[in-house]
FIMISE-463515 format. One line per 10 residues: number of its first residue (from 1); for each residue y negated, x negated, z negated of N, C-alpha, C. Coordinates in nm, 2 decimals. Layout:
BEGIN
NUM) Y:X:Z:Y:X:Z:Y:X:Z; ...
//
This chain:
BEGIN
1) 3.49:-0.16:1.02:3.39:-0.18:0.92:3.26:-0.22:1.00; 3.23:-0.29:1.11:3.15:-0.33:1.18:3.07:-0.24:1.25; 3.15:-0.12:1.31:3.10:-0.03:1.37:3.03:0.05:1.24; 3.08:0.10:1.14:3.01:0.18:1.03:2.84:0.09:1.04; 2.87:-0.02:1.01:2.76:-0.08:1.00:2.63:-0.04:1.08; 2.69:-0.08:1.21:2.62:-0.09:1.34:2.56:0.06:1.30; 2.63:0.18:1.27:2.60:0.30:1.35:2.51:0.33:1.22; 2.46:0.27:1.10:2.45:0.33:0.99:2.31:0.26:1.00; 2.28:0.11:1.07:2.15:0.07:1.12:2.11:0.15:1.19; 2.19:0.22:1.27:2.11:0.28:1.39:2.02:0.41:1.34
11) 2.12:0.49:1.23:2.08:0.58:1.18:1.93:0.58:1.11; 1.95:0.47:1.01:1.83:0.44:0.94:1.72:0.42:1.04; 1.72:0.31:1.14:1.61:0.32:1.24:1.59:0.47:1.30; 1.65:0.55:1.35:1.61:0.67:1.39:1.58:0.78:1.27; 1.59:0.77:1.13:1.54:0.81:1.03:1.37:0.75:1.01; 1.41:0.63:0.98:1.26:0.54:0.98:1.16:0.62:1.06; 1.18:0.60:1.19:1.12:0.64:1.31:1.05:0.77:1.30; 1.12:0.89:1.27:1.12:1.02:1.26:1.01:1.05:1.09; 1.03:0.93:1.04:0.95:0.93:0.90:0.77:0.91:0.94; 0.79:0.82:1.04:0.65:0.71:1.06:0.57:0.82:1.20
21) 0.66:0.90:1.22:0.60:0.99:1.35:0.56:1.11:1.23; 0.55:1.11:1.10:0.52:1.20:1.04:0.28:1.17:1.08; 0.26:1.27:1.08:0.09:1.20:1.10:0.02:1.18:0.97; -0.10:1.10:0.96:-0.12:1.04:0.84:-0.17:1.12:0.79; -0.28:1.22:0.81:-0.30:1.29:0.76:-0.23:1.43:0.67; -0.04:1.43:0.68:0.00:1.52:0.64:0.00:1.53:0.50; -0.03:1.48:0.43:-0.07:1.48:0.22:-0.21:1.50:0.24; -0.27:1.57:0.29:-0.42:1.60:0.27:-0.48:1.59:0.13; -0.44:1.62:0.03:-0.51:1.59:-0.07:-0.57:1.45:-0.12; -0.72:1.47:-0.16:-0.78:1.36:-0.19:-0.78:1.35:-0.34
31) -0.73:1.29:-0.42:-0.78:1.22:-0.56:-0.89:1.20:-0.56; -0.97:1.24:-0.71:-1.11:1.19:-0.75:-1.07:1.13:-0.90; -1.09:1.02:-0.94:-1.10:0.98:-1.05:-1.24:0.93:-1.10; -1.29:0.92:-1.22:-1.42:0.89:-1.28:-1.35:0.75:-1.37; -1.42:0.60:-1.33:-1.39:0.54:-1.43:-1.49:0.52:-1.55; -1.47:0.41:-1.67:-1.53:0.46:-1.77:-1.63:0.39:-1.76; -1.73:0.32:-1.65:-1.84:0.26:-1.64:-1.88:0.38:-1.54; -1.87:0.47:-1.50:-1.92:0.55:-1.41:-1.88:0.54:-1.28; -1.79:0.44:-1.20:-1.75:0.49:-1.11:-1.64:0.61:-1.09; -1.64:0.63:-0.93:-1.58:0.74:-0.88:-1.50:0.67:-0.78
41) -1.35:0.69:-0.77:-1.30:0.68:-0.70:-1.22:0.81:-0.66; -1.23:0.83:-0.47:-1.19:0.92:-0.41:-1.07:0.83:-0.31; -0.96:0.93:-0.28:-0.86:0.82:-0.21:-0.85:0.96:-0.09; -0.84:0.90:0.04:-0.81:0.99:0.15:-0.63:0.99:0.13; -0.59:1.11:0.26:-0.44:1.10:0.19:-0.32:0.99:0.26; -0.21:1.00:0.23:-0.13:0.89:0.22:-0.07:0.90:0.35; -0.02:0.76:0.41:0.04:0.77:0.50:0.15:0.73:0.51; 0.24:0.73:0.61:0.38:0.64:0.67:0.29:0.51:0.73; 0.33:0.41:0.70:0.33:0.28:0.81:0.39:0.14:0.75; 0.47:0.15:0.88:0.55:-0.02:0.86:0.67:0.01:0.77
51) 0.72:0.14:0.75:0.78:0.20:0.61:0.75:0.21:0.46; 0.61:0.19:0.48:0.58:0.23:0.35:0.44:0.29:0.33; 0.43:0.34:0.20:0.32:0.44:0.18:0.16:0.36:0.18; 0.09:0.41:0.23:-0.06:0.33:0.26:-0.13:0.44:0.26; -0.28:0.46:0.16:-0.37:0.50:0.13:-0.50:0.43:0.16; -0.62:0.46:0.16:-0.73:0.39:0.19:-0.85:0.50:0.07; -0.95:0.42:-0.03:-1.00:0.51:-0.11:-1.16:0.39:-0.13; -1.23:0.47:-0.16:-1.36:0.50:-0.19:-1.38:0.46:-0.30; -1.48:0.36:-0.37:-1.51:0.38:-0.53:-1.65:0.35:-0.53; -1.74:0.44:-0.59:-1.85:0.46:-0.62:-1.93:0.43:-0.72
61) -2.02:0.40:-0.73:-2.08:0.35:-0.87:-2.23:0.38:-0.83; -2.29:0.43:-0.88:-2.45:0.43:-0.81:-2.47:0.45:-0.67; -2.52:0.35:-0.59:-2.52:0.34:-0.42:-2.39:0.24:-0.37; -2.35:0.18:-0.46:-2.31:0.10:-0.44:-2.15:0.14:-0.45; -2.05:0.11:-0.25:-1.96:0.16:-0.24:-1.88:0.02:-0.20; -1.73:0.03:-0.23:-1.68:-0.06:-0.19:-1.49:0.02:-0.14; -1.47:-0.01:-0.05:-1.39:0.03:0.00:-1.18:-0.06:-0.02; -1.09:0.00:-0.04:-0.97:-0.06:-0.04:-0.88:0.00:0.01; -0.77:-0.07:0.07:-0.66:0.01:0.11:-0.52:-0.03:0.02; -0.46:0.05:0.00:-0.37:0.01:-0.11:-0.20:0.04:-0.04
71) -0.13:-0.03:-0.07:0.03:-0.01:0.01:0.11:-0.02:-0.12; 0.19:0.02:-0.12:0.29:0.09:-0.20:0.46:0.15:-0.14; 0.54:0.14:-0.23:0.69:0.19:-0.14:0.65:0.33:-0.16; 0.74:0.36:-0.04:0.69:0.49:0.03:0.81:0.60:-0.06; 0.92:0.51:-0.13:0.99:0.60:-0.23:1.08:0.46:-0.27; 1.18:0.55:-0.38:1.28:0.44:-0.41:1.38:0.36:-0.31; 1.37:0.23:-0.30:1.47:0.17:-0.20:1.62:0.25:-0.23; 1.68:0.27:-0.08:1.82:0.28:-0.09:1.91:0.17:-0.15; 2.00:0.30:-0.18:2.07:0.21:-0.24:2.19:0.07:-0.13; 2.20:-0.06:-0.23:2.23:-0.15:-0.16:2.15:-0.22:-0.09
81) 2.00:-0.17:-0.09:1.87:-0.25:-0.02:1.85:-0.37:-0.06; 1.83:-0.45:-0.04:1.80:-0.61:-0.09:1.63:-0.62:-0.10; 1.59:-0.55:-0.25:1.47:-0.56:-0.29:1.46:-0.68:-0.43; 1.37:-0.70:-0.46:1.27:-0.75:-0.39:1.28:-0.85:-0.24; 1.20:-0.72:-0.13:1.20:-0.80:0.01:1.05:-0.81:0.03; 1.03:-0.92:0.06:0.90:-0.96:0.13:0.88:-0.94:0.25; 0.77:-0.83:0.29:0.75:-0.79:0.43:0.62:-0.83:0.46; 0.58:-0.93:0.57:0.45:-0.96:0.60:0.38:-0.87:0.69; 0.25:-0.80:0.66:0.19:-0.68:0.73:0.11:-0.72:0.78; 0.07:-0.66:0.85:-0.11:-0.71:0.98:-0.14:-0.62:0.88
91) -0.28:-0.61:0.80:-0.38:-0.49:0.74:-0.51:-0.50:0.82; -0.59:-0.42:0.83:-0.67:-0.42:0.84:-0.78:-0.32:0.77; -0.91:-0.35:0.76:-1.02:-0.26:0.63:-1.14:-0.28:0.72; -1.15:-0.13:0.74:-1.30:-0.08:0.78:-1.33:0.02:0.72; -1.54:0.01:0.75:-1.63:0.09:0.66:-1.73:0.12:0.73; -1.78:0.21:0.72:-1.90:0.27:0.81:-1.98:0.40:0.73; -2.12:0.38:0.75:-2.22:0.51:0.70:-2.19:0.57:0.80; -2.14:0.70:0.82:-2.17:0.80:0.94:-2.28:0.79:1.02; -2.30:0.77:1.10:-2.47:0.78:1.20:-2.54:0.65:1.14; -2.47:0.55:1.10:-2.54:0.43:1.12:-2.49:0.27:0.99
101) -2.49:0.22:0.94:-2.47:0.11:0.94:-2.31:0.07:0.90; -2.26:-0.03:0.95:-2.12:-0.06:0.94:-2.16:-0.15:0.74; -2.03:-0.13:0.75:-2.02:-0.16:0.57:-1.90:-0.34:0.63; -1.86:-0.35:0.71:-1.80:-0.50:0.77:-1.63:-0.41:0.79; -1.56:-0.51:0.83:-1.47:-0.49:0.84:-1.37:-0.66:0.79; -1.22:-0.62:0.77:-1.18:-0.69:0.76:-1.04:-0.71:0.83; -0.95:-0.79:0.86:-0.79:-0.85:0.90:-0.74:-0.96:0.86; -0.60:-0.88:0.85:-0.54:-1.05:0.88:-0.39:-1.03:0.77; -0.33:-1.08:0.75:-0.19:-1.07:0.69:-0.19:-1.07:0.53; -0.12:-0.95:0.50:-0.07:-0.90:0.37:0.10:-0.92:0.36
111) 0.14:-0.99:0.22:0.26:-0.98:0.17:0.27:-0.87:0.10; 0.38:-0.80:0.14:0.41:-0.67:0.01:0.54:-0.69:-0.02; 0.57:-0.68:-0.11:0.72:-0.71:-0.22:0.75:-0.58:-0.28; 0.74:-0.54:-0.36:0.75:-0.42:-0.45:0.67:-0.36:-0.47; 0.58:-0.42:-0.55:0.48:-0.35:-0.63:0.31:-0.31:-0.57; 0.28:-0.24:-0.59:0.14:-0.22:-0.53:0.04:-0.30:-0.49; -0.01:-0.35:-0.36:-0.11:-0.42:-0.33:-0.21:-0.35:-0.33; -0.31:-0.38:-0.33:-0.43:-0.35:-0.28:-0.53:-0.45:-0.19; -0.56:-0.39:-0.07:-0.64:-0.51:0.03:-0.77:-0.45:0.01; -0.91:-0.54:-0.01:-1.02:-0.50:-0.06:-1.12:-0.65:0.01
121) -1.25:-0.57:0.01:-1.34:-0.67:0.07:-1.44:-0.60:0.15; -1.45:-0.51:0.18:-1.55:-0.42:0.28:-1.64:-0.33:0.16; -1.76:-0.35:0.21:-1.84:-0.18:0.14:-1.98:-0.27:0.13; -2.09:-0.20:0.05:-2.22:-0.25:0.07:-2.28:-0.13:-0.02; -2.44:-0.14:-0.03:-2.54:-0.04:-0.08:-2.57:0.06:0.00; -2.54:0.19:-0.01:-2.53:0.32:0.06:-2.65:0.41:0.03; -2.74:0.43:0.13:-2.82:0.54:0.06:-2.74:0.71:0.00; -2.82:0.74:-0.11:-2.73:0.85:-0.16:-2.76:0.98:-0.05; -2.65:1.08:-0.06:-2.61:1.15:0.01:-2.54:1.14:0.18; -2.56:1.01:0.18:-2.49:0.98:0.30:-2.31:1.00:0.28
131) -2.29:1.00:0.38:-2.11:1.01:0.42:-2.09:0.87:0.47; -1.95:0.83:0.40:-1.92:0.69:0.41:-1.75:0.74:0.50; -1.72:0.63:0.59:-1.57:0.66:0.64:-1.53:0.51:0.63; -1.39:0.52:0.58:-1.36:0.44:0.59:-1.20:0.41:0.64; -1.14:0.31:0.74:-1.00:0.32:0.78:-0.96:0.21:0.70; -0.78:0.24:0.72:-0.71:0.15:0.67:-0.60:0.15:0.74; -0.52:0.01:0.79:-0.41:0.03:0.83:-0.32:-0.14:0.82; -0.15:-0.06:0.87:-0.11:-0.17:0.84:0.02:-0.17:0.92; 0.07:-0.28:1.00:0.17:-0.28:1.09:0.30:-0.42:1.04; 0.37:-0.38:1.08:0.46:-0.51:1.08:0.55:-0.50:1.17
141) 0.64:-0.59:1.26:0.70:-0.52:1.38:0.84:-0.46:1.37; 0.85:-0.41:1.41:0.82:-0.32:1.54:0.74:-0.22:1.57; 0.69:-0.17:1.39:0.59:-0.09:1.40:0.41:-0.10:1.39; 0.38:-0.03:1.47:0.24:-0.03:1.50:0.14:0.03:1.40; 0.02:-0.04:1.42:-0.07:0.07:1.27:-0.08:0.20:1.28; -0.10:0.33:1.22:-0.12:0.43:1.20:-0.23:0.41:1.07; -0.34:0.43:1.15:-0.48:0.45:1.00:-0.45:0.56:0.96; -0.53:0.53:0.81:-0.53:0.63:0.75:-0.69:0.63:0.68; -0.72:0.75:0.69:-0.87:0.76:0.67:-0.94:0.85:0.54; -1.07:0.78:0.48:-1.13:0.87:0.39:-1.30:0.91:0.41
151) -1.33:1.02:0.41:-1.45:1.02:0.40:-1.48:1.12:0.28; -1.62:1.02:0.23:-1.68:1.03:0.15:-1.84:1.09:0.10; -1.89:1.17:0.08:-2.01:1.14:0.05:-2.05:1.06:-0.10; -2.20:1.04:-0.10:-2.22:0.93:-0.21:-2.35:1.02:-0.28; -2.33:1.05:-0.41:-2.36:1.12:-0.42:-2.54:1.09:-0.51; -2.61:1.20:-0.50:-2.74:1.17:-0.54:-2.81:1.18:-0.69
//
């Protein structure tokens, strides 16, 4: 019984592994949503990291941009998983106008349990038509960050 065990961790880790080597950009598709005050939220696409799903999106309102990264399960826990598990993540949130001013950046440790977080705090007053980028990433060990990125323009 010991050995099933043993060999059935190993497996999941070389599954895991093979998941998180997927590149972030492989869901290319960006979401646009309109909320009912006029903003616009754009999300760059989704990634693997730390084993779970991580996105980074844009919301717009006039000039005014503010940037989030959002983490989420990357699917349904296996079965026999001992969820709700608390996994503490390194996040990190950066923002930048293309060709010139940084929007700040931010770090420092995220709890994720189940349900959707969202890590926020970066963005600023954008002149319109500019292109906004923004990263997002998030590690816990043994795995390392893999950003995931959106760019934006803001529109005039």
């Amino acid at each position: 019984m010991r050995m099933n065990r043993l060999t059935l961790t190993a497996a999941g880790i070389v599954g895991a592994a093979a998941l998180l080597a997927v590149p972030a950009e492989a869901n290319a598709a960006q979401t646009t949503t309109t909320g009912i005050i006029g903003t616009t939220t754009t999300c760059g696409a989704s990634g693997l990291q730390a084993g779970l799903s991580t996105r980074v999106c844009a919301e717009i309102a006039g000039d005014s941009v503010q940037l989030y990264g959002q983490i989420s399960l990357a699917g349904p826990p296996s079965p026999g998983t001992p969820w709700p598990q608390t996994v503490e993540l390194i996040t990190g949130l950066s923002g930048q106008v293309v060709g010139g001013a940084s929007l700040g950046s931010i770090s420092g440790y995220t709890r994720f349990t189940a349900s959707t977080v969202q890590v926020r705090g970066v963005g600023g007053t954008v002149p319109c038509g500019s292109t906004v980028h923004g990263s997002f990433s998030a590690a816990a060990y043994p795995w390392g960050p893999v950003p995931v990125t959106v760019d934006v323009v803001v529109p005039c």
